[in-house]
C-alpha positions in Angstrom: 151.6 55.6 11.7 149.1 54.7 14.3 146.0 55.9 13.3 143.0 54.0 14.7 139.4 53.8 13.4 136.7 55.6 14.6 134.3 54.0 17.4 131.3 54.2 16.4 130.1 53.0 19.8 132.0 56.5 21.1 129.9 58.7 18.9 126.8 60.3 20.4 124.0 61.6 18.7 121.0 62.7 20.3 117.8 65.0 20.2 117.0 68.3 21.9 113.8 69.8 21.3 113.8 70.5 17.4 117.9 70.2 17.2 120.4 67.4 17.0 123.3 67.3 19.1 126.2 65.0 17.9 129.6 64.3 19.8 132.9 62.6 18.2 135.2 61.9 21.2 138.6 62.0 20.1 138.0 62.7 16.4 137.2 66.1 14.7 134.0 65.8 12.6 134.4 67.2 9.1 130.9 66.7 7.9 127.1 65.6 8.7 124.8 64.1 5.9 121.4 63.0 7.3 118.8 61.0 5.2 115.3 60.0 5.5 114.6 56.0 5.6 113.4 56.6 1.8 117.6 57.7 1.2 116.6 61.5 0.3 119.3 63.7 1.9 117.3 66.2 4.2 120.9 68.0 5.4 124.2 68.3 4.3 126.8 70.3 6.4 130.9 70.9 5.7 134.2 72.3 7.3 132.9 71.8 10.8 136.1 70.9 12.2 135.4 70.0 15.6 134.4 66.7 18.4 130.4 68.2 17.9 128.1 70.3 16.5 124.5 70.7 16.7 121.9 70.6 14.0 119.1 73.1 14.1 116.1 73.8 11.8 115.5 70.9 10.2 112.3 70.8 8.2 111.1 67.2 8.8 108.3 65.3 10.2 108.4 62.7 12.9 110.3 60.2 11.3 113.8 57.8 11.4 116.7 60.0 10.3 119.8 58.6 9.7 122.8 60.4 10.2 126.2 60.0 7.8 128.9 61.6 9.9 132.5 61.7 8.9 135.4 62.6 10.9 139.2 62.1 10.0 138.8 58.6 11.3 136.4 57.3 9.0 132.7 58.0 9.0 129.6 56.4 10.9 126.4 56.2 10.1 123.4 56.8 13.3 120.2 56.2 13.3 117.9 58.9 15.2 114.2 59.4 15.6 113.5 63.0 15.4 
């Protein structure tokens, strides 16, 4: 079947206040992993099952955070500084 990769240009992640907002158009996300630029997971959320979520409470300092984000078209990795 035709089943196209995800874009990773089409995936939006951006910060608002102290949460992270992340968009998949036209794929459903199933989960978020994010990681500190040392590679120590500082979140790990399943079974979200939809084209965004938001991410709130995260207990880090100012830092780069990148962002492992798979959807049922293949996963993406962003880089965000929260």
């Amino acid at each position: 079947g035709n089943n196209p990769s995800l874009d990773a240009q089409s995936v939006v992640v951006f910060k608002q206040g102290t949460a992270i907002n992340i968009k998949t158009p036209g794929a459903v996300m199933s989960s978020v992993a994010i990681y500190d630029t040392r590679g120590r997971q500082v979140y790990q959320r399943g079974g979200i099952n939809a084209p965004e979520t938001v991410i709130s409470g995260l207990q880090v300092e100012q830092q780069v955070l990148i962002l492992e984000i798979a959807t049922e078209k293949g996963s993406v990795s962003k880089r965000i500084v929260f």
